[in-house]
N, C-alpha and C positions, 0 to 999 in steps of 0.2 A: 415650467409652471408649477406650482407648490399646490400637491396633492387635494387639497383641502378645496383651495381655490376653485380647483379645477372637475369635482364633487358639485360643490356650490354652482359652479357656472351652467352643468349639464342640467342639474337640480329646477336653474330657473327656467334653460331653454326647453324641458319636459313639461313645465306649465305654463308656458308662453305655445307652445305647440298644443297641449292636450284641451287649452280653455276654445271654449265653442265661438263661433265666429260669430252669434247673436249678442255675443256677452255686452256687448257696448250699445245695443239697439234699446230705446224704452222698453217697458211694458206698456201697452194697452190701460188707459185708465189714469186713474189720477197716483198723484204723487203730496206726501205730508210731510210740509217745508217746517221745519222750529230753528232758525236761523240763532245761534248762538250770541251773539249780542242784539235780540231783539227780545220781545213782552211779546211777540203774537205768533201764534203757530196757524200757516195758512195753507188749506187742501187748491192745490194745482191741476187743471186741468194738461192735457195732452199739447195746445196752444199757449202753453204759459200762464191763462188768466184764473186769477184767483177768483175761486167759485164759494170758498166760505172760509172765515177766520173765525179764531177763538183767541179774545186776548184775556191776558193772565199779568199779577202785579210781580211777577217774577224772570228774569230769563231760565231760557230751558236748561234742565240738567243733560244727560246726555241718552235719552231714550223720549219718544210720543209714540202713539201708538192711535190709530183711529177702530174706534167701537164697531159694531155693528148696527147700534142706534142711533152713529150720526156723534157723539160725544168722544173727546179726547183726551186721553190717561196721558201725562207729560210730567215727568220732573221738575222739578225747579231747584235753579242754582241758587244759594243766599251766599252774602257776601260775607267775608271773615269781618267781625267789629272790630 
C-alpha cells in the first residue's frame, strides 16, 4: 500500500474512532432551516413543525443566524445579470 495512502487511511480511522458517539443525536431545541433555493428562512422545532418563518425577496447566501430578539441576520444570494 503506498505510504501516503496508508497515512491518510489511519488519519480518517483516528477521527472515525475519536468523534463522540453523540455526534449524530439532535441538540435539544430548535433548528434554523434557509433552504438554498428557497425565499424563507424557517426556525424548526424538535417535531419538525415550523414554529416561525421570516421570508425575504432573496434566496440565502451561505450563512443565517438567529438573534436573540427573535430576528434573523441571513445573506442573500443575487443572481449574475
Amino acid at each position: 500500500m503506498n505510504p501516503g495512502l496508508k497515512s491518510l487511511s489511519l488519519f480518517l480511522l483516528f477521527l472515525l474512532l475519536a468523534a463522540p458517539a453523540s455526534a449524530a443525536d439532535p441538540f435539544e431545541g430548535y433548528t434554523l432551516v434557509a433552504p438554498m433555493n428557497s425565499t424563507t428562512t424557517s426556525l424548526i422545532d424538535m417535531d419538525g413543525t415550523e414554529v416561525h418563518s421570516w421570508p425575504s425577496a432573496y434566496n440565502p447566501g451561505l450563512s443565517a443566524y438567529l438573534n436573540e430578539d427573535g430576528s434573523v441576520l441571513r445573506s442573500g444570494r443575487l443572481s449574475n445579470p
